[in-house]
C-alpha angles and dihedrals in degrees: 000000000000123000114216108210123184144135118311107159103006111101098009105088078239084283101165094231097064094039087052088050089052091064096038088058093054096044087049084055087048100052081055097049090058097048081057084057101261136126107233132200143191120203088213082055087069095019103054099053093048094045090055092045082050102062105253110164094183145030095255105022116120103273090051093046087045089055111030103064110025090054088056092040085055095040099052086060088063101050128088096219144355126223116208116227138177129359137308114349126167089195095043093054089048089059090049102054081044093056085041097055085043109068094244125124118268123198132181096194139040093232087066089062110102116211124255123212117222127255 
């Protein structure tokens, strides 16, 4: 299982296009990742559900800033690697340190990704 972690809200104004881009491109990235036999997640695919069923009226109020993070932060541990996308991204990096300090693989590129064979 490899988390993608890239910029959602970092570089887009919080205009809901770009930020829209910004998970397309991830989950573009992930639909790669499982034709190379992973299993890929996106911490947005279980926040933002959530952060809508819980009531957020905003990108940044409370309910957003309980969710986001914290759902990436937990999923990261369970992963068994996390695979950097995009540009700048204070939360990205963070999930990277945390796969880092972890123990888990870290890789910058998709090219460094071996690929997994199916059970």
């Amino acid at each position: 299982m490899i988390l993608v972690a890239g910029p959602y809200r970092s570089g887009t104004d919080d205009d809901p296009e770009r930020i829209r881009a910004n998970v397309e491109a991830m989950t573009d990235t992930a639909l790669k990742l499982f034709r190379l036999g992973h299993l890929p997640v996106l911490g947005e695919w279980f926040a933002l559900p959530l952060i809508e069923r819980a009531g957020s009226r905003r990108i940044g109020d409370h309910i957003f800033d309980e969710i986001f993070h914290p759902i990436s932060r937990d999923l990261v541990l369970r992963c068994d690697a996390c695979l950097r996308v995009g540009g700048p991204s204070k939360g990205a990096d963070e999930m990277v340190s945390l796969a880092r300090s972890s123990g888990k693989r870290v890789f910058f590129q998709f090219e460094e990704v071996p690929a997994c064979r199916r059970r």
